[in-house]
ChimeraX commands (.cxc) that place a marker at each C-alpha (Angstrom):
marker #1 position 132.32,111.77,107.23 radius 0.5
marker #1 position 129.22,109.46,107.14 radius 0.5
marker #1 position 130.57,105.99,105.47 radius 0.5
marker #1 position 127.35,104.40,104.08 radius 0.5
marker #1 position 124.56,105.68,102.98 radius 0.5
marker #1 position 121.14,103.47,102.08 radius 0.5
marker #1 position 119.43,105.50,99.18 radius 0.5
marker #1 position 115.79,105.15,99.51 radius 0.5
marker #1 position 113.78,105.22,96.62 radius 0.5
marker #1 position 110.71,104.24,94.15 radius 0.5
marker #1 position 107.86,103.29,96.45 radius 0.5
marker #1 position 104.40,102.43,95.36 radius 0.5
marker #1 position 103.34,106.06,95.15 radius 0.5
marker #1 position 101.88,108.22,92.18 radius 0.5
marker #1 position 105.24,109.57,92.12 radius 0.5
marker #1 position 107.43,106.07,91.69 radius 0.5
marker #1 position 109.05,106.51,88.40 radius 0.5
marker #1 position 110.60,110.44,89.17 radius 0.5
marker #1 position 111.71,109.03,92.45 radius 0.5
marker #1 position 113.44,106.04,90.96 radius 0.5
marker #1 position 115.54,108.99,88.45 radius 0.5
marker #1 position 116.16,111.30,91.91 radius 0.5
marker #1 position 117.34,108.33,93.61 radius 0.5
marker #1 position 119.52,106.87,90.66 radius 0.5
marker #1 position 120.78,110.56,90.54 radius 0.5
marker #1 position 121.42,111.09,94.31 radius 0.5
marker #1 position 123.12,107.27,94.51 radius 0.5
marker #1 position 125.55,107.68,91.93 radius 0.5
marker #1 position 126.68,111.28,93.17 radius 0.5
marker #1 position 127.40,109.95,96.52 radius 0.5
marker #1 position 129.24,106.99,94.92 radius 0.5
marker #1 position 131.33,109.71,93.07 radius 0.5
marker #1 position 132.34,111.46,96.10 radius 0.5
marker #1 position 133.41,108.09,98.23 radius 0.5
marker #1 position 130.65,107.58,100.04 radius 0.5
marker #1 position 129.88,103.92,99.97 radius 0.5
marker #1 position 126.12,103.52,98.69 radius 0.5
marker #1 position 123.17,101.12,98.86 radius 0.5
marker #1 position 120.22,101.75,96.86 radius 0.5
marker #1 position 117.10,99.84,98.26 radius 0.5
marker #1 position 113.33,100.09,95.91 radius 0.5
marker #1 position 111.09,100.26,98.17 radius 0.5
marker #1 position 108.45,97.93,98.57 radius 0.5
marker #1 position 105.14,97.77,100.40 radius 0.5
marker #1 position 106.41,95.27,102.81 radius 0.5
marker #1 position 108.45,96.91,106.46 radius 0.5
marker #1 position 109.52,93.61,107.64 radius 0.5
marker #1 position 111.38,93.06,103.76 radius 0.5
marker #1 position 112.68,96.75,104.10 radius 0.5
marker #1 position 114.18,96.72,107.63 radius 0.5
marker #1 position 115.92,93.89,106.69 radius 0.5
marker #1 position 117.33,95.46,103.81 radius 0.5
marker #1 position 118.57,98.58,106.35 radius 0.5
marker #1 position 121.01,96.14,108.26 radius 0.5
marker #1 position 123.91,95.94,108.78 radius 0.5
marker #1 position 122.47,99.62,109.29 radius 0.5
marker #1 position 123.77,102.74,107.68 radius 0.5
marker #1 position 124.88,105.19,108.92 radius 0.5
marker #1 position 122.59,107.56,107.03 radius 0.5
marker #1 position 119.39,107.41,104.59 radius 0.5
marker #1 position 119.07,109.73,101.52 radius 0.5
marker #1 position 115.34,109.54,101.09 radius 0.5
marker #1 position 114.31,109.51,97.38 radius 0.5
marker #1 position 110.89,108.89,98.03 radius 0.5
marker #1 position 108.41,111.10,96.48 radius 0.5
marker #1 position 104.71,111.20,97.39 radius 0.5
marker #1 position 102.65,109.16,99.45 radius 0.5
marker #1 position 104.40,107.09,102.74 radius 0.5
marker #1 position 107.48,108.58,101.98 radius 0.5
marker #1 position 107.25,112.37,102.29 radius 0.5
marker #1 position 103.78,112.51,104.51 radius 0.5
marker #1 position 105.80,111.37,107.66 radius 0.5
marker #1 position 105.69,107.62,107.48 radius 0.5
marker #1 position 108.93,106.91,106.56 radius 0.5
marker #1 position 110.64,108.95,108.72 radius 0.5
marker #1 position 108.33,107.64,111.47 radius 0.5
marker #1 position 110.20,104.04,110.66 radius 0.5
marker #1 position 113.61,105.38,110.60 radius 0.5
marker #1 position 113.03,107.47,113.91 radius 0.5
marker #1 position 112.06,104.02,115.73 radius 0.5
marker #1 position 114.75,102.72,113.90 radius 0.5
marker #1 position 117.45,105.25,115.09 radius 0.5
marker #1 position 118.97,106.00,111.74 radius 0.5
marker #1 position 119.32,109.57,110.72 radius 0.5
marker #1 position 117.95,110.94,107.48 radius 0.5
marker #1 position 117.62,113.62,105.26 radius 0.5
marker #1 position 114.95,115.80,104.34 radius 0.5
marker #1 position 112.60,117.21,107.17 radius 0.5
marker #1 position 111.24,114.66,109.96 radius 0.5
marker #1 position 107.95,113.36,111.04 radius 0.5
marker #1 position 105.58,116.41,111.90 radius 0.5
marker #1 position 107.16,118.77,109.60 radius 0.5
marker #1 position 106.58,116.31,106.66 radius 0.5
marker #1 position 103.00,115.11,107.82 radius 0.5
marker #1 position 101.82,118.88,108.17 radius 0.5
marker #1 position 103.40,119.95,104.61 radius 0.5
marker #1 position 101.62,117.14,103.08 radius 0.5
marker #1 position 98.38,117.91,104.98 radius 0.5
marker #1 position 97.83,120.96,102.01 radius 0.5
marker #1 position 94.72,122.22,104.28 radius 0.5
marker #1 position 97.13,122.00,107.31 radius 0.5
marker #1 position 100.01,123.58,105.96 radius 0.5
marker #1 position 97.64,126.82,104.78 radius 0.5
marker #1 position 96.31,127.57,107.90 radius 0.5
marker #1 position 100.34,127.15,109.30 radius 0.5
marker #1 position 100.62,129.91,106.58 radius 0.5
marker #1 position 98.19,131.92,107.07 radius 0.5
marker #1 position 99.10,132.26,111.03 radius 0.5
marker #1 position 102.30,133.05,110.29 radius 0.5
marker #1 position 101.15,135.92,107.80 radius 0.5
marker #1 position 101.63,134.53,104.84 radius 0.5
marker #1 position 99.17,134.62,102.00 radius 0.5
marker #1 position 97.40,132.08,100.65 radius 0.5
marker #1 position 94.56,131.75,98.00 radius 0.5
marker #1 position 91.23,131.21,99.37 radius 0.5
marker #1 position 90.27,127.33,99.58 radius 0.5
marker #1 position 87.04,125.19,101.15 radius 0.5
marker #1 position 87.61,121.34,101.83 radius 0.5
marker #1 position 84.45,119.13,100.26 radius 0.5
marker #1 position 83.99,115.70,99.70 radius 0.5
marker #1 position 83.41,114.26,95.68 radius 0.5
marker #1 position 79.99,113.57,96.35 radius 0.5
marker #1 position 79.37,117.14,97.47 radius 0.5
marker #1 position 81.16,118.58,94.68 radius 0.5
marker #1 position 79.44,116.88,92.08 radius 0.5
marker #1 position 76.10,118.18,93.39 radius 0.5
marker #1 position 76.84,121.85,93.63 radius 0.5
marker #1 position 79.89,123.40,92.28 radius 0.5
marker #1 position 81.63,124.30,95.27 radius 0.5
marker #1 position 83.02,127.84,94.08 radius 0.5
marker #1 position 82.85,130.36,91.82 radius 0.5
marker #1 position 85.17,129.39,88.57 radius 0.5
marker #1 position 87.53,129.26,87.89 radius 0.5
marker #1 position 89.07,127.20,90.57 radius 0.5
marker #1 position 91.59,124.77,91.39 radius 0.5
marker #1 position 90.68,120.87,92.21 radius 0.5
marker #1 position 93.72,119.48,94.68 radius 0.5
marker #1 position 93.92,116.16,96.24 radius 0.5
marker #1 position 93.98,116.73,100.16 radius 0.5
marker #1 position 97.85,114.61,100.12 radius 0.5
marker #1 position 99.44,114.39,97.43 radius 0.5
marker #1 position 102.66,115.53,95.81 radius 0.5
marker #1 position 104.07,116.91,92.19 radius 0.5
marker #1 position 100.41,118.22,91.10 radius 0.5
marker #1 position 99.60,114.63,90.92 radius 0.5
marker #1 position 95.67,114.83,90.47 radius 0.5
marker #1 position 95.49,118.64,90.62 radius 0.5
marker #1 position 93.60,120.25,87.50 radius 0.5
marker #1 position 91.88,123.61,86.94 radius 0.5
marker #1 position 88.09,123.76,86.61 radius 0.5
marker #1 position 87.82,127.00,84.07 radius 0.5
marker #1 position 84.52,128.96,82.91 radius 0.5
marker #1 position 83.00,127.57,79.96 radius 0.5
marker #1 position 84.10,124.22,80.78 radius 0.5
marker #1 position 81.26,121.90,79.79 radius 0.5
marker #1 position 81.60,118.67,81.79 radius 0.5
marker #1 position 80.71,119.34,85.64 radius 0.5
marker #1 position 83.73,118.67,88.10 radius 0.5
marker #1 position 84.42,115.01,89.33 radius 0.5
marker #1 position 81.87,113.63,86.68 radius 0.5
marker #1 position 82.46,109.78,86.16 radius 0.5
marker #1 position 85.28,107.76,87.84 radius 0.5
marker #1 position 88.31,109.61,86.65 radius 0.5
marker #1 position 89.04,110.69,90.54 radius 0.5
marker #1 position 91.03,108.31,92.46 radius 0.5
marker #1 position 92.48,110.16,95.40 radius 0.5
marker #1 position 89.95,109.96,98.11 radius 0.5
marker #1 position 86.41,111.36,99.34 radius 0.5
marker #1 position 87.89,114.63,100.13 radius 0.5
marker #1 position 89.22,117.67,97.98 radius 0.5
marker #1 position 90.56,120.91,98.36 radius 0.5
marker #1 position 89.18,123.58,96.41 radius 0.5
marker #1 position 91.07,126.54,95.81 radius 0.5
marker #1 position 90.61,130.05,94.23 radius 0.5
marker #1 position 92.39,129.93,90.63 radius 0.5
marker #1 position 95.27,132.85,91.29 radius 0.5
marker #1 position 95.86,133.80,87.37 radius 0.5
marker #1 position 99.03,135.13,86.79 radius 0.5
marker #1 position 103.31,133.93,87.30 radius 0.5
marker #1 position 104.78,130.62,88.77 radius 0.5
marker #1 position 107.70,131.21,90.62 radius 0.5
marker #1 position 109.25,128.64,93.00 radius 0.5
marker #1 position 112.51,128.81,96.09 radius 0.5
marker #1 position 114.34,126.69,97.28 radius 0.5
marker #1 position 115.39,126.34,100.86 radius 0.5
marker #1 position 118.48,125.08,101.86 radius 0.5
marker #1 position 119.04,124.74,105.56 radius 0.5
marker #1 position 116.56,127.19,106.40 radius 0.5
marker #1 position 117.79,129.98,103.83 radius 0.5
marker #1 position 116.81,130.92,100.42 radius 0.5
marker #1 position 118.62,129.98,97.55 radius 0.5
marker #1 position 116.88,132.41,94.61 radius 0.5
marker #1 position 113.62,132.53,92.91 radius 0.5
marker #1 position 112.74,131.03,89.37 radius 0.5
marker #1 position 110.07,131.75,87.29 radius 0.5
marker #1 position 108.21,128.14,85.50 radius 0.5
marker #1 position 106.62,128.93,82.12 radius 0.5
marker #1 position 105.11,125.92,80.04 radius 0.5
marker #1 position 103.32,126.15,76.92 radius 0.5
marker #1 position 100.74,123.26,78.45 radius 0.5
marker #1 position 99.08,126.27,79.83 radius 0.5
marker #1 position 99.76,124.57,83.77 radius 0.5
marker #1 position 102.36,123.12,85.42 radius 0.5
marker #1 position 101.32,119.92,85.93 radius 0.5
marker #1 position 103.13,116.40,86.71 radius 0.5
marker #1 position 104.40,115.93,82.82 radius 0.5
marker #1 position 105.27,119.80,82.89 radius 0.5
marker #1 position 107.53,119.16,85.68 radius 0.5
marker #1 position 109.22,115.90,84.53 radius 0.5
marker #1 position 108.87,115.81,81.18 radius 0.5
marker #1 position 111.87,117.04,78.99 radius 0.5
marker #1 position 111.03,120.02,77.69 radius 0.5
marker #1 position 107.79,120.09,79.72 radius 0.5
marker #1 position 108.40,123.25,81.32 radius 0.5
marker #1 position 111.01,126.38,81.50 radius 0.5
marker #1 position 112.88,128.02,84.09 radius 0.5
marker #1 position 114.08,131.54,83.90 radius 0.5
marker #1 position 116.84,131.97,86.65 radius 0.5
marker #1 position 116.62,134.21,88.45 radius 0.5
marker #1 position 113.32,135.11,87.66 radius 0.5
marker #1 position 112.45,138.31,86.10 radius 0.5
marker #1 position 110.55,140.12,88.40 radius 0.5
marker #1 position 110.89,143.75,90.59 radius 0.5
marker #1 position 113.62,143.07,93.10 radius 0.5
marker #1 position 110.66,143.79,95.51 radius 0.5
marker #1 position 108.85,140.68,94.44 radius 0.5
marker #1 position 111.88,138.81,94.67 radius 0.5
marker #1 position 113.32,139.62,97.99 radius 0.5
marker #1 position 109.51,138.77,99.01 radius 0.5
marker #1 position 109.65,135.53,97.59 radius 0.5
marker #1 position 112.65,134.47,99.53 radius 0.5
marker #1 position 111.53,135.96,103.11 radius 0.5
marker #1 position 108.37,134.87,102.61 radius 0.5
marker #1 position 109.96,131.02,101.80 radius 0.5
marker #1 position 111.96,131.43,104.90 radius 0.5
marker #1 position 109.52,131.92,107.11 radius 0.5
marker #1 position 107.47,129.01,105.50 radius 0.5
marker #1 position 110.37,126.59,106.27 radius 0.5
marker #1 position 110.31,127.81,109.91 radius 0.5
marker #1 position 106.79,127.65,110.41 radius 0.5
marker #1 position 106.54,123.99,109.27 radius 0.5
marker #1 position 109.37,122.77,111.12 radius 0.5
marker #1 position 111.09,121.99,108.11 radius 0.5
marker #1 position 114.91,120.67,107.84 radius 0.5
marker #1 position 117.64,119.63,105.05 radius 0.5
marker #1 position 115.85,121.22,101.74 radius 0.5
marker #1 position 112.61,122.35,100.88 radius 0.5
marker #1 position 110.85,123.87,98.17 radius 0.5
marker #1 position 107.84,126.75,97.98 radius 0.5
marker #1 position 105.91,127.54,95.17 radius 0.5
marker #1 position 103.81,130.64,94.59 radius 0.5
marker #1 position 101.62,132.63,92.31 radius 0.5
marker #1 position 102.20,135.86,91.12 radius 0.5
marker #1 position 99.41,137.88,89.91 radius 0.5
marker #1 position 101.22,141.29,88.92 radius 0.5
marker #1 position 100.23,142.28,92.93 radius 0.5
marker #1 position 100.32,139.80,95.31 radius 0.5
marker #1 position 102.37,136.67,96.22 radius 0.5
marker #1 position 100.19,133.78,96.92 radius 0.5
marker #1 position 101.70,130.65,98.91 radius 0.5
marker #1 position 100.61,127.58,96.80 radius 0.5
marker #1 position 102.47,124.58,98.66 radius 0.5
marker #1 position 106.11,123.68,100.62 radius 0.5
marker #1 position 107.24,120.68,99.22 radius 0.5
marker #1 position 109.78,118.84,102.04 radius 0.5
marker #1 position 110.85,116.75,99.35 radius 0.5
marker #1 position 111.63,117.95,96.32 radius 0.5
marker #1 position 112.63,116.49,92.70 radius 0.5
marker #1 position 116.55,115.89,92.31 radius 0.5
marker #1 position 116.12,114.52,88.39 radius 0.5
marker #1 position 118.00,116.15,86.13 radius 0.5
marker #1 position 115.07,118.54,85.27 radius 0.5
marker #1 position 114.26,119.30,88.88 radius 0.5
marker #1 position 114.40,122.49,90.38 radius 0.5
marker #1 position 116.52,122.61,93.33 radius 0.5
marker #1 position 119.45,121.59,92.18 radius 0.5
marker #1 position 119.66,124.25,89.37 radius 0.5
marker #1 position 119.03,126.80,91.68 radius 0.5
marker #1 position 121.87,125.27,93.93 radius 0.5
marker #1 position 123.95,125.41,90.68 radius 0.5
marker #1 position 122.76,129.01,90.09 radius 0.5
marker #1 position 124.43,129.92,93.60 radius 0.5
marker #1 position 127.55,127.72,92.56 radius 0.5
marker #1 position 127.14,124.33,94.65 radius 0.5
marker #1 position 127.37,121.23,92.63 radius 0.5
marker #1 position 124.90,118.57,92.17 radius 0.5
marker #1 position 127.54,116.42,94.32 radius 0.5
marker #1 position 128.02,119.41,96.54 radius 0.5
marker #1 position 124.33,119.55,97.64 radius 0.5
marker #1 position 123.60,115.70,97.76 radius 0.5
marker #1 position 126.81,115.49,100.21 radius 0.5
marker #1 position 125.48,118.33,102.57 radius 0.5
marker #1 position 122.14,116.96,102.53 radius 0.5
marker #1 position 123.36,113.47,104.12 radius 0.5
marker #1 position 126.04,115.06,106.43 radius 0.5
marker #1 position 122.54,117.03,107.38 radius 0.5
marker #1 position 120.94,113.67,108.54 radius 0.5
marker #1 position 119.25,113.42,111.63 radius 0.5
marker #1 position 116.78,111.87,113.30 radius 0.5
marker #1 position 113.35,113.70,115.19 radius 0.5
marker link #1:1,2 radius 0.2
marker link #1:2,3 radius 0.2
marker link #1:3,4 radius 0.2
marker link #1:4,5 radius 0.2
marker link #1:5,6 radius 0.2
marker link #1:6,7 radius 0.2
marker link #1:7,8 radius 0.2
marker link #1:8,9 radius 0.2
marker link #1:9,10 radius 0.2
marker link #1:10,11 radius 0.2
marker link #1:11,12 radius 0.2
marker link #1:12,13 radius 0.2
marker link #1:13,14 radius 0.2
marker link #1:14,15 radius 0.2
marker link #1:15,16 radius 0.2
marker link #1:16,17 radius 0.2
marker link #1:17,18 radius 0.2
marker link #1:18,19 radius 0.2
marker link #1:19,20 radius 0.2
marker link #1:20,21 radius 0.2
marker link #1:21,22 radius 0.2
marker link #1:22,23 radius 0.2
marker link #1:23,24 radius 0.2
marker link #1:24,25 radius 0.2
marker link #1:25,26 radius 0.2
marker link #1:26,27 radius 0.2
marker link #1:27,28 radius 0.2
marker link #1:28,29 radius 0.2
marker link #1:29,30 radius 0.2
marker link #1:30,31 radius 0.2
marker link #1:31,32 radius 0.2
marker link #1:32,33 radius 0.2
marker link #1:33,34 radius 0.2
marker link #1:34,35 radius 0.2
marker link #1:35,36 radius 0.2
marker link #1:36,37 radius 0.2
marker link #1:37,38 radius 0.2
marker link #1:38,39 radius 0.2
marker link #1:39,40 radius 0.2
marker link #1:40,41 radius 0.2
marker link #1:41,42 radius 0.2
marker link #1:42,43 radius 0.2
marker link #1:43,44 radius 0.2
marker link #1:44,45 radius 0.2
marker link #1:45,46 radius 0.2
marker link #1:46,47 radius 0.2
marker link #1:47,48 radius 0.2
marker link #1:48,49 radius 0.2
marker link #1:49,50 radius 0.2
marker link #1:50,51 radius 0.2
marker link #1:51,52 radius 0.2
marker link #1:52,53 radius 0.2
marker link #1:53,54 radius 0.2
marker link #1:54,55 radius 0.2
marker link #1:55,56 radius 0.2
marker link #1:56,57 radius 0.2
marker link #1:57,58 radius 0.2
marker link #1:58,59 radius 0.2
marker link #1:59,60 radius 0.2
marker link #1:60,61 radius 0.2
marker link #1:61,62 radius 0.2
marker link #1:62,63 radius 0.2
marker link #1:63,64 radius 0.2
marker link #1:64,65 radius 0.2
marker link #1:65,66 radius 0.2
marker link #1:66,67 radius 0.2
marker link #1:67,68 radius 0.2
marker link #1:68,69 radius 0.2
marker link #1:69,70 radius 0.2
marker link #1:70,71 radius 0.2
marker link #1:71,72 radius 0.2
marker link #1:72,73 radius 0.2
marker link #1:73,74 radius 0.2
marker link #1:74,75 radius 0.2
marker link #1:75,76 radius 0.2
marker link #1:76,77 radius 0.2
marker link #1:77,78 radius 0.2
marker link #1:78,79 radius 0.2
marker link #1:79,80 radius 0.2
marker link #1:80,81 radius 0.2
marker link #1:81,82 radius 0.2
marker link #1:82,83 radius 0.2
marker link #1:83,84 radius 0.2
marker link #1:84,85 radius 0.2
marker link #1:85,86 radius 0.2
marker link #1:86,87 radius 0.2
marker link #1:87,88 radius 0.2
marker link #1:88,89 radius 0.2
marker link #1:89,90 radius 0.2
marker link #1:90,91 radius 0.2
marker link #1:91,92 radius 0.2
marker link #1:92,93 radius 0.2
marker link #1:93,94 radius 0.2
marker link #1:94,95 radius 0.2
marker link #1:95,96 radius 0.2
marker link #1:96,97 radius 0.2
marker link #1:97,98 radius 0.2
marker link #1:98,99 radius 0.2
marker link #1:99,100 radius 0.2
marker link #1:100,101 radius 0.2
marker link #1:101,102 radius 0.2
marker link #1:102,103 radius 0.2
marker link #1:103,104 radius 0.2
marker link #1:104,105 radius 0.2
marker link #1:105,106 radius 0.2
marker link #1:106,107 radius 0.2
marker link #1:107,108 radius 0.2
marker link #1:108,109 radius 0.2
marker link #1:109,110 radius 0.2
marker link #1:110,111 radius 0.2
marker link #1:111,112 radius 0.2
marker link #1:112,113 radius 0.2
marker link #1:113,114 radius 0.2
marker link #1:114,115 radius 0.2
marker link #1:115,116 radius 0.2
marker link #1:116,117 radius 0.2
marker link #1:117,118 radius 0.2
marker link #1:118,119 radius 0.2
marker link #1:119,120 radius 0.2
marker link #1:120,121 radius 0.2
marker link #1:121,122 radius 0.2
marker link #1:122,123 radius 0.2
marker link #1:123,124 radius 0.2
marker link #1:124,125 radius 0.2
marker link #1:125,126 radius 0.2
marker link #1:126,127 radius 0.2
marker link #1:127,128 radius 0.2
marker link #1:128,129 radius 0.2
marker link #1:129,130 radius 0.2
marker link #1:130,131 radius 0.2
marker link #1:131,132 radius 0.2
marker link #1:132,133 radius 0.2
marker link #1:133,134 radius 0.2
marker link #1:134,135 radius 0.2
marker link #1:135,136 radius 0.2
marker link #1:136,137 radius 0.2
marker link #1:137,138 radius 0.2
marker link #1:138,139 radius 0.2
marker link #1:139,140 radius 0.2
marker link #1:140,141 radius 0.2
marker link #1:141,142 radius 0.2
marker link #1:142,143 radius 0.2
marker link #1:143,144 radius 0.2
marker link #1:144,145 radius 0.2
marker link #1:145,146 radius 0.2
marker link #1:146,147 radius 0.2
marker link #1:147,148 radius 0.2
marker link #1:148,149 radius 0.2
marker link #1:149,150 radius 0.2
marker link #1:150,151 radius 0.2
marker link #1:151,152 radius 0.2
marker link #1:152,153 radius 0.2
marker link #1:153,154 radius 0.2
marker link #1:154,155 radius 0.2
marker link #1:155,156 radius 0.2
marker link #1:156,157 radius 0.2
marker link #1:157,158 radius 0.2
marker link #1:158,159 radius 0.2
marker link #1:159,160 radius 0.2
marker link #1:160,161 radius 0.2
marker link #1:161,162 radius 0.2
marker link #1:162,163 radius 0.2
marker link #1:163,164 radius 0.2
marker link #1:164,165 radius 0.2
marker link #1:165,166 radius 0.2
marker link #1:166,167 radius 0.2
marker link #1:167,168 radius 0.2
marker link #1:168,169 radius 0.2
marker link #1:169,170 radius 0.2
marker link #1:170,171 radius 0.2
marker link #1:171,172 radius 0.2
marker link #1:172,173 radius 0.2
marker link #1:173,174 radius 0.2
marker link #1:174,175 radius 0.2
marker link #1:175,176 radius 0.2
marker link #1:176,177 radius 0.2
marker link #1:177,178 radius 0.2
marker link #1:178,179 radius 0.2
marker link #1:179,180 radius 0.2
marker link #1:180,181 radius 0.2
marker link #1:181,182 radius 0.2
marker link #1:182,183 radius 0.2
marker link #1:183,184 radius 0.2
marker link #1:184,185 radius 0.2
marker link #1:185,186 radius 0.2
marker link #1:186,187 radius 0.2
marker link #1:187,188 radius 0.2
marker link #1:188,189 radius 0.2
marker link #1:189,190 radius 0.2
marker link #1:190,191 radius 0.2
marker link #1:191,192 radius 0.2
marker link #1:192,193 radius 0.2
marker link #1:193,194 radius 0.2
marker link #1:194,195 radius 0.2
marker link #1:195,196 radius 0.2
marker link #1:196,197 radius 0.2
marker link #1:197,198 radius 0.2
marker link #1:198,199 radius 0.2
marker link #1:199,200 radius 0.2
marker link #1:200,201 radius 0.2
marker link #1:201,202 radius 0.2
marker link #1:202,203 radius 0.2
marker link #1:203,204 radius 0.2
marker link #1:204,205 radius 0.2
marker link #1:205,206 radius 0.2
marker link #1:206,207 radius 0.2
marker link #1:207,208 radius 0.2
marker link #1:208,209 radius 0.2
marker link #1:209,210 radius 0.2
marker link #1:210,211 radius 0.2
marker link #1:211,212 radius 0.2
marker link #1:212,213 radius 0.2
marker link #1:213,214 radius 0.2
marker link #1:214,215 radius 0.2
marker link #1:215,216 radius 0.2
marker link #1:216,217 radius 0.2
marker link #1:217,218 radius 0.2
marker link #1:218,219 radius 0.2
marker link #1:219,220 radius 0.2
marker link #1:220,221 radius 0.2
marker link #1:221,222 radius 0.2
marker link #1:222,223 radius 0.2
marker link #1:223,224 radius 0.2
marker link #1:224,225 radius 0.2
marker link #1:225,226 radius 0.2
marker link #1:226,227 radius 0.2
marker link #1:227,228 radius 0.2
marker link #1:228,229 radius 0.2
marker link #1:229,230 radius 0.2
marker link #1:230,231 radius 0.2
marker link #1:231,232 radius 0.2
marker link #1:232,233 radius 0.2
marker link #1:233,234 radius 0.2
marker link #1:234,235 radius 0.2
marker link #1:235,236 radius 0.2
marker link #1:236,237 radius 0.2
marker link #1:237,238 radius 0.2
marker link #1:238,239 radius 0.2
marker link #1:239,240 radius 0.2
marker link #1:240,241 radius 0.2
marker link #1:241,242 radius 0.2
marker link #1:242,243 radius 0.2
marker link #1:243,244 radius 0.2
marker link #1:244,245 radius 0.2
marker link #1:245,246 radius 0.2
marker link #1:246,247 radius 0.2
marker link #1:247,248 radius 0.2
marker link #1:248,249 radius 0.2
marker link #1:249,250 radius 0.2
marker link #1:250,251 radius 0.2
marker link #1:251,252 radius 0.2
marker link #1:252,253 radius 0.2
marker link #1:253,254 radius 0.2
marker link #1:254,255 radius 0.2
marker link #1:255,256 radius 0.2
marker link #1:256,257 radius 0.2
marker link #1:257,258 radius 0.2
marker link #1:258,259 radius 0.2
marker link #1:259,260 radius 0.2
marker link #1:260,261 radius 0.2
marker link #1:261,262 radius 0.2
marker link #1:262,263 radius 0.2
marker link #1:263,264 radius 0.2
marker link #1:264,265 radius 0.2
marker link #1:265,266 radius 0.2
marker link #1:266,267 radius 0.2
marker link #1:267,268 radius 0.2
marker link #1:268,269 radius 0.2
marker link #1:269,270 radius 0.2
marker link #1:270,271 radius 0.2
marker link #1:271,272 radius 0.2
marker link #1:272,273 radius 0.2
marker link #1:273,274 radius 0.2
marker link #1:274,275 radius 0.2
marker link #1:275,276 radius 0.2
marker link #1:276,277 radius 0.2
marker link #1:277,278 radius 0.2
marker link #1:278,279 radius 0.2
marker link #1:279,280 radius 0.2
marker link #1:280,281 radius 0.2
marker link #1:281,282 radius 0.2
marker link #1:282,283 radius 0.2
marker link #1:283,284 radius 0.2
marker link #1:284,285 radius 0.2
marker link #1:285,286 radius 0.2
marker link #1:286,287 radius 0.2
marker link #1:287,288 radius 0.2
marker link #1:288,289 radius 0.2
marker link #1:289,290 radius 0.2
marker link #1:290,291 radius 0.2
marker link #1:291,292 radius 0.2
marker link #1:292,293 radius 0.2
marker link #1:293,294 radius 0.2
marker link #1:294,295 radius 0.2
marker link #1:295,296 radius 0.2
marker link #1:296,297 radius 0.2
marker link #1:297,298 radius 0.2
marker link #1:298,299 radius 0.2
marker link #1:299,300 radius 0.2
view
């Protein structure tokens, strides 16, 4: 059994306040199963942080959400480091973040996707850079951070003023009307499939966090069909990154089709987050999953 664990967590990301409650979360469930547990906030400073990861651990639990710590830079550090983690490693978490990346990784591997161009700001201010409605992304970010839908009828152009704060580039993607549905992926299988309704009208960042932003029907209520499709089609996801520990998927449904939105290598473990319900919904505690996850560990 691994003896201490460093729990990484908060950052300087768009994300630092959910992954402050996931790491709280994660910390005190591994403290309640024996492990002994060190929670570290991380700062943007490597010299203060590898300090704080000696005497080393024996494993990290990386909370981090978003930027530098689920686009490959942490686990870059930990690798040189030599100290096994959880969650998927370097390439796997670079690519997933890499939204552009990860579709045509998709799309090779016959999965469908919704139609997409990349563009810079500039670009998309002076021409609108697809028919609407359509989807504005940031090219690497996590959570829907920054994401909004550009509908007919909208009045104000896309990107007017200086609300946009996540680079030159964005990702433009077709609007897929329809379901949400999202799978986990535990070790490289499928856990079920749960369908995200919120009365926001999009699941954004406060739909996802917020309680009572959002709600999950488990397991969702679609044709067994749909379902089983769900899960393959998650599984195969997983492979194709390279991903390891947990992962999530999330799709759109449009009464037809399946539609691959994103894989997210490092999903929310708040108490509103959706991996560990659907680990509850196959009968493995929240303790239960946190402890496989860092017996998981490894290094790339």
């Amino acid at each position: 059994m691994t003896a201490h664990v460093a729990v990484l967590m908060g950052g300087w990301s768009a994300e630092r306040e959910v992954s402050l409650v996931s790491g709280a979360a994660c910390a005190k469930a591994l403290g309640d199963a024996g492990y002994q547990v060190t929670t570290i906030d991380v700062q943007r400073d490597v010299g203060a942080l590898i300090t704080r990861l000696y005497p080393r651990p024996d494993a990290v639990f990386n909370a981090l959400h978003g930027r530098f710590g689920e686009d490959g830079c942490i686990q870059g550090l930990l690798d040189i480091l030599g100290i096994p983690y959880t969650h998927s490693g370097l390439l796997a978490s670079a690519v997933a973040m890499d939204k552009p990346m990860a579709k045509r990784l998709f799309e090779a591997e016959g999965i469908p996707v919704a139609d997409h161009v990349v563009t810079t700001i500039e670009a998309a201010r002076a021409k609108e850079p697809m028919a609407r409605p359509y989807v504005a992304k940031p090219m690497n970010e996590g959570s829907s951070v920054g994401v909004h839908i550009v509908r007919e009828g909208d009045n104000e152009r896309p990107f007017e003023g200086s609300g946009w704060s996540y680079g030159e580039q964005v990702m433009i993607e077709r609007y897929i009307p329809g379901r949400e549905l999202t799978v986990s992926v535990m070790g490289g299988k499928a856990l079920a499939v749960t369908e995200i309704t919120t009365a926001r009208g999009f699941y954004d960042y406060d739909a996802k966090y917020a309680n009572g932003g959002s709600i999950h029907v488990i397991p969702a209520e679609v044709d067994q069909s749909v379902y089983d499709e769900a899960m393959e089609l998650s599984e195969r996801a997983f492979k194709a990154i390279g991903c390891r520990g947990v992962a999530r998927t999330d799709f759109r449904y449009d009464g037809k089709d399946l539609y691959m939105l994103e894989i997210n290598t490092q999903p929310g473990m708040t108490p509103t987050s959706l991996v560990p319900e659907q680990a509850a919904h196959t009968g493995l505690s929240f303790q239960d999953l946190v402890v496989w996850m860092v017996e998981q560990a490894e290094c790339d």
